[in-house]
Backbone as JSON, one array per atom type, in Angstrom:
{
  "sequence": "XXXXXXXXXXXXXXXXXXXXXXXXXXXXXXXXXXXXXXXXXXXXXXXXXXXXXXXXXXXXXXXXXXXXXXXXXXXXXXXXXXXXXXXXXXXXXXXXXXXXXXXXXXXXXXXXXXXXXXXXXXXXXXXXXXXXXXXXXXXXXXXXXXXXXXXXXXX",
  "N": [[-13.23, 13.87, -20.46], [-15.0, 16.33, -18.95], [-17.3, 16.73, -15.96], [-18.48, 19.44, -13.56], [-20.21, 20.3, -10.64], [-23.0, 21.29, -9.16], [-24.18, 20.02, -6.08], [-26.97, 19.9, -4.56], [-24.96, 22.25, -2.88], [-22.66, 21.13, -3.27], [-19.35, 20.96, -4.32], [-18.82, 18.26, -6.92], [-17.29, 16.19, -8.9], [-15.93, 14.58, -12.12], [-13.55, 12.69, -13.5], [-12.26, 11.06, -16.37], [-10.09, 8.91, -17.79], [-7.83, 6.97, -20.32], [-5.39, 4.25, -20.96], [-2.73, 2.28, -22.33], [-1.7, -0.75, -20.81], [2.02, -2.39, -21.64], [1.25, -5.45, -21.47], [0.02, -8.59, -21.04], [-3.26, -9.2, -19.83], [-3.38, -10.6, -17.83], [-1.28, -9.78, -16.29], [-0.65, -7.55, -15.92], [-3.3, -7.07, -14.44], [-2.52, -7.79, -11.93], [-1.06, -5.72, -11.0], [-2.43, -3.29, -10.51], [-3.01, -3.48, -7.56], [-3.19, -2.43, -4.2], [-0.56, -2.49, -2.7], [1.25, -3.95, -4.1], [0.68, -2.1, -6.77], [3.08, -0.4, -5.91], [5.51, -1.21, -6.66], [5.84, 0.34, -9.07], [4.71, 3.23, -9.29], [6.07, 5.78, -8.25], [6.92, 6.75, -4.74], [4.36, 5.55, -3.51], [3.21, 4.91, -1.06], [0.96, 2.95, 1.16], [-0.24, 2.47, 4.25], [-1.27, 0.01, 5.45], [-3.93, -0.98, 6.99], [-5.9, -3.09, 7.9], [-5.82, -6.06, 5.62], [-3.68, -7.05, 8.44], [-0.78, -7.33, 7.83], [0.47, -6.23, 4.55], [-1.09, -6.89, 1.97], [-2.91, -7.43, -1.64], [-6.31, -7.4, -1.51], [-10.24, -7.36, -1.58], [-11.72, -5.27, 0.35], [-9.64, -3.93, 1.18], [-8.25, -2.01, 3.76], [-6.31, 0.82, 4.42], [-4.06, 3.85, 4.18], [-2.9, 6.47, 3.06], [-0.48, 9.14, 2.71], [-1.33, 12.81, 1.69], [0.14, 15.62, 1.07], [-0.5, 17.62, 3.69], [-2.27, 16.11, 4.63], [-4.09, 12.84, 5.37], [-5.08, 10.34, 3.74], [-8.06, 7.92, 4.18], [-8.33, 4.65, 2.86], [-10.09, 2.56, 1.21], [-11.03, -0.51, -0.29], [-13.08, -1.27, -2.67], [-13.96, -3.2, -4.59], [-11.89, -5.81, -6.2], [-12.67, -7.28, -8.28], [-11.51, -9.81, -10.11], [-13.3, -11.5, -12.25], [-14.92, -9.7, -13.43], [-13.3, -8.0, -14.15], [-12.49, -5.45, -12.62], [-11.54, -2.78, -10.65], [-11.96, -1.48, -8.0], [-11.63, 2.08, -5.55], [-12.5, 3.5, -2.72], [-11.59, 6.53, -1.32], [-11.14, 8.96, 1.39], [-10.95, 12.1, 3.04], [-11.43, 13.4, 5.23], [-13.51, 16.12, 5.9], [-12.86, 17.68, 3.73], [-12.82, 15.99, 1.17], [-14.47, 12.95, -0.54], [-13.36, 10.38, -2.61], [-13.73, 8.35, -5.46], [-12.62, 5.58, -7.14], [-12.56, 4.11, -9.77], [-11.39, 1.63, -11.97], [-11.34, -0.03, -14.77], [-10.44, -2.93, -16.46], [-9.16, -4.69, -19.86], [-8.27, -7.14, -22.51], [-6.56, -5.89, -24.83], [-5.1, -6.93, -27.71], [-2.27, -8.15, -27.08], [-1.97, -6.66, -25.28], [-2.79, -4.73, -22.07], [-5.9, -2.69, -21.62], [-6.67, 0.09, -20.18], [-9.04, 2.01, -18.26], [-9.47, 4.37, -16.36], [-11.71, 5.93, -13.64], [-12.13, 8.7, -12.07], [-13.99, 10.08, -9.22], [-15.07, 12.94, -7.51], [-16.43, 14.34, -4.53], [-16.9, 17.01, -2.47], [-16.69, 17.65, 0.84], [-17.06, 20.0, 2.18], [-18.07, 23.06, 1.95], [-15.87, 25.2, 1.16], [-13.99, 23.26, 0.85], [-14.77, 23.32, -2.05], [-12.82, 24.09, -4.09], [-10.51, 23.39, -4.0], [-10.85, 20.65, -4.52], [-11.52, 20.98, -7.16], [-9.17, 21.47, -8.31], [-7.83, 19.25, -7.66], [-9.84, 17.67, -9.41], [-8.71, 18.52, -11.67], [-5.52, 17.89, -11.66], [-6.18, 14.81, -12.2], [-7.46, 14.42, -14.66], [-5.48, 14.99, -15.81], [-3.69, 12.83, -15.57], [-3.2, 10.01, -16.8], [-1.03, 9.87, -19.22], [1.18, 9.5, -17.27], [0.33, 7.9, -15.65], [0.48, 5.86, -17.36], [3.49, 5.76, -18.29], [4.63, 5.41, -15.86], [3.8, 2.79, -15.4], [4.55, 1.09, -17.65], [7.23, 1.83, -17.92], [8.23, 0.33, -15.68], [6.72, -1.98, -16.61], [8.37, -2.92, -18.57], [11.41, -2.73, -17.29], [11.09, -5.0, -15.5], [10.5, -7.04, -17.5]],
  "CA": [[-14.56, 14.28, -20.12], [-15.36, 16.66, -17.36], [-18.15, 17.28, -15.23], [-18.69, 19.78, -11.8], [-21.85, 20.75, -10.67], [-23.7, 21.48, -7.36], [-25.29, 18.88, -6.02], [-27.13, 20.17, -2.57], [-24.17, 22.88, -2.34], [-21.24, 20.13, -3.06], [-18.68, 20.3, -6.04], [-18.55, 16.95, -7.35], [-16.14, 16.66, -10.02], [-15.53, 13.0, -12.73], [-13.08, 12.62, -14.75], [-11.87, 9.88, -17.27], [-8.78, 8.62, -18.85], [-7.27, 5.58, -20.83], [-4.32, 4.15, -21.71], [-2.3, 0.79, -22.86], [-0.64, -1.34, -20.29], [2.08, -3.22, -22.2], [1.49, -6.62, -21.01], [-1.28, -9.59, -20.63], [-4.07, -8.64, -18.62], [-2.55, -11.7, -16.32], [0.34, -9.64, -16.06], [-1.41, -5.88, -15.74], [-4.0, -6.83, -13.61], [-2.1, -7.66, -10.39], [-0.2, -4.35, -10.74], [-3.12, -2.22, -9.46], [-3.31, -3.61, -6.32], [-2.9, -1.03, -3.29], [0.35, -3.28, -2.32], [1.59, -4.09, -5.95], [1.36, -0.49, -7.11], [4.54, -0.05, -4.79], [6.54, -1.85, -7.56], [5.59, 1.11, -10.37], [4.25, 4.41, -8.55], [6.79, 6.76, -6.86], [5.74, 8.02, -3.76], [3.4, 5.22, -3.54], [3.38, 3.97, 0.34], [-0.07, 2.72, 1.64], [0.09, 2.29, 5.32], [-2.23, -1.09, 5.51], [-4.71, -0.74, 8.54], [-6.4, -4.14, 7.23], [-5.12, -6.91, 6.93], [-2.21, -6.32, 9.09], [0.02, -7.25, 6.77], [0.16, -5.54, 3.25], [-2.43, -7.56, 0.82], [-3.91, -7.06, -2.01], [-7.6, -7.99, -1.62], [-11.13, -6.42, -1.41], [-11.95, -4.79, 1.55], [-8.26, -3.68, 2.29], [-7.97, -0.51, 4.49], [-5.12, 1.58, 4.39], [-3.53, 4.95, 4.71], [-1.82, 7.29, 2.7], [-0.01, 10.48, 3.19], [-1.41, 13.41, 0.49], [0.52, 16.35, 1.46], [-0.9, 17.39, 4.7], [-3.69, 15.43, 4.88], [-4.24, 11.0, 5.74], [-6.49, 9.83, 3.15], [-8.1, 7.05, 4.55], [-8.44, 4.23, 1.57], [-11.03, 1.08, 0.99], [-11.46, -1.75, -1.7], [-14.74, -2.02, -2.3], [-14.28, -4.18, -5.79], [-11.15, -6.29, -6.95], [-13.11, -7.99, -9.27], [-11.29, -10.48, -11.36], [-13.97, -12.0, -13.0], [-15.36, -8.29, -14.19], [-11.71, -6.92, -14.21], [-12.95, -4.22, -12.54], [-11.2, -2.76, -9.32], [-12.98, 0.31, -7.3], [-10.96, 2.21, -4.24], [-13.18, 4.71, -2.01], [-10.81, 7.14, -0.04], [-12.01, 10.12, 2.18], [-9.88, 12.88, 3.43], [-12.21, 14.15, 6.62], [-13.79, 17.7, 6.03], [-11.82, 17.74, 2.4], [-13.25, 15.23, -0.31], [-14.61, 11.9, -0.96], [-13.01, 9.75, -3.55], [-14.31, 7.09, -5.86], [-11.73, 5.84, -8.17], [-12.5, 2.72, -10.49], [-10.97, 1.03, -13.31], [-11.42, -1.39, -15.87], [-9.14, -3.65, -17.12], [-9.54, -5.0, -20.8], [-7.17, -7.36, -23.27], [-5.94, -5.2, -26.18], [-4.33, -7.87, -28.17], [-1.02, -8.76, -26.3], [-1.67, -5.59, -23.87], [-4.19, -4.36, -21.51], [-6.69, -1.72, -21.84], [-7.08, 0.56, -19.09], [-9.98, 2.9, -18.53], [-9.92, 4.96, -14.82], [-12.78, 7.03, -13.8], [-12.41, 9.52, -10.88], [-15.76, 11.16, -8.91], [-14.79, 13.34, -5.89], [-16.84, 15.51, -3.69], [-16.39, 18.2, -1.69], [-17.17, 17.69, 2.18], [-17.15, 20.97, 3.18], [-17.92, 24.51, 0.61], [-14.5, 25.64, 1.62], [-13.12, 22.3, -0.01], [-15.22, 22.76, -2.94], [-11.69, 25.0, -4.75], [-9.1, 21.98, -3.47], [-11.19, 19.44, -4.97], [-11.33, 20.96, -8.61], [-7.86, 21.73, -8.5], [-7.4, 17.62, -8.17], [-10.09, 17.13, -10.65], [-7.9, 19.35, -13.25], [-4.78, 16.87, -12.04], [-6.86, 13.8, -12.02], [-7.51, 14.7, -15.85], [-3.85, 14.81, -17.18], [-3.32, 11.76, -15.35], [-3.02, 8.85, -18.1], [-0.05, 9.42, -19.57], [1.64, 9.54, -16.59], [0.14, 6.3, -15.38], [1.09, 4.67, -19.35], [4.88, 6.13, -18.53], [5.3, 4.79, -14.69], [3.49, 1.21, -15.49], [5.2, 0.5, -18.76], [8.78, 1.45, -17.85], [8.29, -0.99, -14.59], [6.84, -3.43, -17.3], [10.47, -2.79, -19.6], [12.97, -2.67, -16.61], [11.0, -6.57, -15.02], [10.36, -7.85, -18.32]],
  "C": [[-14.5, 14.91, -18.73], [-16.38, 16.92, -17.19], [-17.65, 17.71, -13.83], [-19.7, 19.95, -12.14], [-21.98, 20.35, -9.3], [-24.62, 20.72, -7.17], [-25.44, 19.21, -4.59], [-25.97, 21.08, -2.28], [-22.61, 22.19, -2.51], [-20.52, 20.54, -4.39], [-18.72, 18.77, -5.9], [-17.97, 16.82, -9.01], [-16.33, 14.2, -10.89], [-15.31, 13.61, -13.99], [-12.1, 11.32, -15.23], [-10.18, 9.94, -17.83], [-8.66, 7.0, -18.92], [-6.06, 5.54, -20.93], [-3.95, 2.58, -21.68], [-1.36, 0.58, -21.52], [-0.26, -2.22, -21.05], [2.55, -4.74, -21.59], [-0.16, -7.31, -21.1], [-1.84, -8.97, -19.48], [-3.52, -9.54, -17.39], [-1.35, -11.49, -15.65], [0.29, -8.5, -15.5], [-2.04, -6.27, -14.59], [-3.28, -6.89, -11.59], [-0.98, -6.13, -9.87], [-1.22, -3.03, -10.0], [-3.88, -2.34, -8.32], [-2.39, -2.76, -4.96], [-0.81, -1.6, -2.9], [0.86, -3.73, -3.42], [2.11, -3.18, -6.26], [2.59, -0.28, -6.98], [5.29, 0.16, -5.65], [6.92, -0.94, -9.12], [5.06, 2.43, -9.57], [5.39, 4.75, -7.64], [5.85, 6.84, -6.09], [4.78, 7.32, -3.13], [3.55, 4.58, -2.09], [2.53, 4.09, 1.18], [0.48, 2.23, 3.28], [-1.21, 1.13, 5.62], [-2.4, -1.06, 7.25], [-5.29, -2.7, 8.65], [-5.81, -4.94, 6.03], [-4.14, -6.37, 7.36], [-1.06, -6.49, 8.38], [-0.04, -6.91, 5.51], [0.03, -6.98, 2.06], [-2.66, -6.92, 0.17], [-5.19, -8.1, -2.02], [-9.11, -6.98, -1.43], [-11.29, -6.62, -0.32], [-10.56, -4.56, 2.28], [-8.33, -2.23, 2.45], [-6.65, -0.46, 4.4], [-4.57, 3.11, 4.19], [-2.91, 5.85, 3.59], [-1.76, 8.78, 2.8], [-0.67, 11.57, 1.92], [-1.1, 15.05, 1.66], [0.51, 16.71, 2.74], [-1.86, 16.6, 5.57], [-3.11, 13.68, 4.83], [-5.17, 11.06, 4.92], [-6.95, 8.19, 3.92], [-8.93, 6.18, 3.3], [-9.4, 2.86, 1.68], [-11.15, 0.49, -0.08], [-12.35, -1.57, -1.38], [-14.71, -2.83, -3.48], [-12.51, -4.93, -6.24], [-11.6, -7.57, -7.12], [-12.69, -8.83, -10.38], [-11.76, -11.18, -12.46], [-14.75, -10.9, -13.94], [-14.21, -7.89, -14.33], [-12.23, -5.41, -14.33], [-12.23, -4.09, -10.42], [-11.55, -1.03, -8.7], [-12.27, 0.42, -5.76], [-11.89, 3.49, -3.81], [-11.35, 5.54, -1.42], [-11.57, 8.63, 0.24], [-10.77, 10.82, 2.8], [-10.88, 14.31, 4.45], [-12.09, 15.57, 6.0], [-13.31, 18.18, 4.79], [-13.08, 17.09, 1.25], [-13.7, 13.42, 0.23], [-14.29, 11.24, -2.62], [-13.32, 8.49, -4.1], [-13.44, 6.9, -6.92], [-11.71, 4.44, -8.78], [-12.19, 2.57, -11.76], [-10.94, -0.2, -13.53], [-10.84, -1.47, -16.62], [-9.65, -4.31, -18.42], [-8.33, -6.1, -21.52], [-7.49, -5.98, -25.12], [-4.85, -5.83, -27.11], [-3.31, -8.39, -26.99], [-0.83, -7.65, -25.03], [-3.05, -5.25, -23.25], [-4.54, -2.93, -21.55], [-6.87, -0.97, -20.41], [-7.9, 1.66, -18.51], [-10.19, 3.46, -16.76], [-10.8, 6.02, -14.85], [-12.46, 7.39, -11.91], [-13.51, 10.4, -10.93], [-15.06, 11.23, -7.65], [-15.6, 14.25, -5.34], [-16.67, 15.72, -2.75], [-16.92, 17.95, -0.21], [-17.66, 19.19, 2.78], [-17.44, 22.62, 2.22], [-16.69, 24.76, 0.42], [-13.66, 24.84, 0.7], [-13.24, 22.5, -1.9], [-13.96, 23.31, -4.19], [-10.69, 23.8, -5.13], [-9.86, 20.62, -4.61], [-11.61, 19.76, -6.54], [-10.26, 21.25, -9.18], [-7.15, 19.75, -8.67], [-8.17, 16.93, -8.86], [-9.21, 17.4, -11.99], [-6.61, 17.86, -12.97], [-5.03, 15.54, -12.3], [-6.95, 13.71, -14.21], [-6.18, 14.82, -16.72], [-3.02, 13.64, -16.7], [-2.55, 10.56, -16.26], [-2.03, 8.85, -18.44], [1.19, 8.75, -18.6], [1.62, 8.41, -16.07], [0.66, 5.51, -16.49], [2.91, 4.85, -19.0], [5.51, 5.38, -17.44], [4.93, 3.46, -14.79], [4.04, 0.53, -16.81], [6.64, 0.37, -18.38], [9.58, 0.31, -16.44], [8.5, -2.17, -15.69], [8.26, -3.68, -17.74], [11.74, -3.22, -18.26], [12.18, -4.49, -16.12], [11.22, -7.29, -16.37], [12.19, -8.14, -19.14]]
}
């Protein structure tokens, strides 16, 4: 599913994907924590501002590199009782990012449903930021390929 559209002059872009993690949600869910990730995501190296040592918990700040740019990153939900976990990040004068997913059981594996919404800070951005809705959108498998073959090589 995509949507853009001008809201007050802004792109604002959301887009969806699913896929199967194979494992117990008790086994999935601690994998998409900013500090977790690590263990399955190339590339993946949060620079934890909050706490000072690398946590996962809500309300953890942290850092990461996206090409030239610092996104700066926030929990606002790791929800285990909703199995629902929501990360803001902002990339000054660029984009705002809202990126939440919900976790599900799917018999013996978990369900995983991410929804990205980004808008545009600046007109200028509004090009940059549908260029990472388009990659944001072929996402999924990619996430099903780097969190399964973690699961296969621990399990």
């Amino acid at each position: 599913m995509s949507a853009a559209a001008s809201r007050q002059g802004a792109v604002h872009t959301r887009e969806q994907f699913e896929f199967i993690a194979d494992a117990p949600l008790d086994v999935a869910w601690p994998l998409f924590g900013a500090d977790a990730e690590r263990a399955w995501a190339p590339d993946w190296d949060p620079i934890f501002i909050w706490p000072g040592a690398a946590a996962d918990q809500e309300g953890m700040v942290f850092k990461v590199g996206q090409g030239d740019h610092t996104a700066v990153w926030v929990n606002t939900a790791l929800d285990r009782a909703a199995n629902r976990i929501q990360y803001v990040y902002v990339i000054p004068d660029l984009v705002v990012t809202v990126i939440t997913l919900r976790l599900s059981r799917s018999g013996p594996a978990t369900h995983v449903a991410v929804t990205y919404e980004r808008t545009a800070l600046a007109d200028a951005a509004g090009e940059a930021v549908n260029q990472m809705a388009g990659r944001d959108k072929m996402a999924g498998p990619e996430w099903a390929q780097q969190i399964n073959q973690y699961l296969r090589d621990a399990g």
